[in-house]
C-alpha positions in Angstrom: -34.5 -55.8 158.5 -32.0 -55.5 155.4 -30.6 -57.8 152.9 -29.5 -60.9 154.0 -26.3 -62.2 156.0 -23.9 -65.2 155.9 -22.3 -64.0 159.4 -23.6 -61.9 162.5 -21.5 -59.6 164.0 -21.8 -59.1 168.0 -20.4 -57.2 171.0 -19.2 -59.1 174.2 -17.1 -58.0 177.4 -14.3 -59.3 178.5 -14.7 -60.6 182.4 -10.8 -59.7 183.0 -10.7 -56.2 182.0 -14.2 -55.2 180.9 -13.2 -54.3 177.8 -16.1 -55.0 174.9 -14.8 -56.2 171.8 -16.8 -57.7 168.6 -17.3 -61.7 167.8 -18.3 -62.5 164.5 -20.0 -65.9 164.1 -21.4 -68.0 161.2 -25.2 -67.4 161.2 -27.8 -66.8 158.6 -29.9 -64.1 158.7 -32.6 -64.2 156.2 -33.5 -60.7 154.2 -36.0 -58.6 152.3 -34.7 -59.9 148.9 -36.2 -63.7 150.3 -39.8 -62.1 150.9 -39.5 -60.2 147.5 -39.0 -63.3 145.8 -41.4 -65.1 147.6 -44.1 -62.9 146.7 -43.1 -62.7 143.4 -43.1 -66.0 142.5 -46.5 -66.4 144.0 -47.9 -63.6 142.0 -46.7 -65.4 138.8 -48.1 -68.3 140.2 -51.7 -66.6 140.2 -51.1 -64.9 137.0 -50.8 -68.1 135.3 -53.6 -69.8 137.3 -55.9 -67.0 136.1 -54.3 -67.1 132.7 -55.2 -70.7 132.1 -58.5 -70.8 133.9 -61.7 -72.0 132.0 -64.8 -69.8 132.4 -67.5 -71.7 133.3 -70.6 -72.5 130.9 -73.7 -71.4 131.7 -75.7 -75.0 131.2 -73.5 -76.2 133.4 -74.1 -74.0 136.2 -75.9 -75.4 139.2 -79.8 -74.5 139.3 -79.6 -73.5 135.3 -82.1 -75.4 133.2 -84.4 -76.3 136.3 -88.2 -75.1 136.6 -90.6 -75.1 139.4 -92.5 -77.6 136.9 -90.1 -80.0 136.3 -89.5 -80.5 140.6 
């Protein structure tokens, strides 16, 4: 695993002579820097959602406010 490619570079054999020889072809190979981003981005993405998250009121909790009496 390594950075990523545009082109992949491979090693066939001639049938004639038996001779190998390399064949480059147009082929993406996808790399480290895409996971790196991708986990960046979706530690930003929790970063803000914890950011901007509202901390919950305690009236408005479930059970809160509620006797055995009032049941």
């Amino acid at each position: 695993m390594g950075w990523s490619k545009s082109t992949e570079t491979r090693t066939e054999i001639d049938e004639v002579t038996g001779l190998e020889y390399p064949v480059t072809e147009n082929k993406y190979v996808l790399g480290v820097e895409l996971l790196g981003a991708t986990l960046a981005v979706s530690g930003g993405l929790l970063g803000l959602s914890l950011a901007f998250h509202k901390p919950s009121r305690p009236d408005k909790q479930p059970g809160a406010g509620t006797s055995l009496t009032q049941l």
